[in-house]
N, C-alpha and C positions, 0 to 999 in steps of 0.2 A: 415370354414368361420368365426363362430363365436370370432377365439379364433387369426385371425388374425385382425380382429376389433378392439378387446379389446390390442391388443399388438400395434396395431397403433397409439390408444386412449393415451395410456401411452408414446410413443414416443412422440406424440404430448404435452401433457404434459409439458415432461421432456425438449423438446426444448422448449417450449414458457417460463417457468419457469427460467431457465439458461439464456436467453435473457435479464430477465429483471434485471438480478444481475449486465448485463456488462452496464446498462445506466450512470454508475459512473464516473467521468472523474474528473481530478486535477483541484487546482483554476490555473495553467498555461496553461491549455489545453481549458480552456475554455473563458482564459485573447488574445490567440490564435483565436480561435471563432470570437470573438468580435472586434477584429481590422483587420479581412480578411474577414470577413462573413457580409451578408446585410440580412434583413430578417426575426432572430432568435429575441427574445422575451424572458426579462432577467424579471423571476418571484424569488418574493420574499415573501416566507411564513413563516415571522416571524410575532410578534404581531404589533399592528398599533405605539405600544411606542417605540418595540426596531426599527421599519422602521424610526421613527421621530429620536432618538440617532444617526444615520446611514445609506446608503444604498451605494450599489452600483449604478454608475451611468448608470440611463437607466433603471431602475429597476420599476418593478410595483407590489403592494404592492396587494398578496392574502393568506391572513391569511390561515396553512395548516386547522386549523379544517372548513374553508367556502370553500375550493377547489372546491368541487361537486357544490356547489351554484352560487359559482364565474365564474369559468372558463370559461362555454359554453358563456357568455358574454363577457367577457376579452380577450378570446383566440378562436375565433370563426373558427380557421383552423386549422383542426384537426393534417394537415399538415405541418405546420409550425414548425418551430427547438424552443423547449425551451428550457432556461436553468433554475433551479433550486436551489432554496439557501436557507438556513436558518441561524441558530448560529454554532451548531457545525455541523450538517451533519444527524442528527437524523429526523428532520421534514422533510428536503426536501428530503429522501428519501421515507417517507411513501408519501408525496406528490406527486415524480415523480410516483412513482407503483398507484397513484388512476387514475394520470393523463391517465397513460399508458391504465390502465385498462378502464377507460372512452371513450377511442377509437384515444386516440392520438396515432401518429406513430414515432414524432421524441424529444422526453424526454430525456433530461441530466440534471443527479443531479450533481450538482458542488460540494456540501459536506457546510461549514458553511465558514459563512462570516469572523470567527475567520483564518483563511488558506488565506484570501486573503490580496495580499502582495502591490495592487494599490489603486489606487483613492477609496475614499470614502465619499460622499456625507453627511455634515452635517449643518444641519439650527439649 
C-alpha cells in the first residue's frame, strides 16, 4: 500500500508539473483570445516605466515582483482566463507559474511585449 502511495504521489507530481509548461501560448494565439473572447484579463508585469513607454491595449499594470501582493485584489477570480506579458517572455512566465501556484485555474503567458505584432498603447 505504501509503495503504491508513493508511486501516485510522483505521478501526481509529474502531471501537475508538465501542466504548467503547456500555459505558453503565441502573441497570435492570444491576439485570437482577445478579439473572440469576453471575459479574460490582459496582465502586464513589467516595471511602472516600461508600462508608461508602452502597453498593450487593455492591459493592467502588475509589476512581477508585487504579483503575490497584487493579484488577490486586481484579479479577484481565481477563475477568470489571464493573459500574461512582459518584455521578452522571462517575467511573465515566473508570473504566470506564482499565479498558477496561487490557486488560479486559467493562466496564459503570452511571452514579451517584443513578439507582439498589434496595437500598442503609448501616452
Amino acid at each position: 500500500m505504501k509503495k503504491y502511495t508513493i508511486a501516485m504521489l510522483i505521478l501526481f507530481v509529474l502531471l501537475v508539473g508538465c501542466g504548467q509548461d503547456d500555459i505558453r501560448i503565441t502573441a497570435d494565439e492570444a491576439k485570437t483570445i482577445m478579439d473572440t473572447e469576453d471575459g479574460y484579463r490582459l496582465v502586464d508585469v513589467r516595471t511602472q516605466e516600461e508600462f508608461d513607454a508602452g502597453y498593450i491595449p487593455g492591459a493592467i499594470l502588475i509589476p512581477h515582483t508585487n504579483i503575490q501582493e497584487m493579484a488577490p485584489d486586481l484579479l479577484p477570480d481565481l477563475d477568470q482566463k489571464i493573459l500574461v506579458y512582459c518584455r521578452s517572455g522571462s517575467r511573465s512566465k515566473a508570473a504566470s507559474k506564482a499565479l498558477v501556484n496561487m490557486g488560479y485555474t486559467d493562466v496564459l503567458d503570452m511571452g514579451g511585449i517584443n513578439d507582439w505584432e498589434y496595437d500598442i498603447v503609448k501616452d
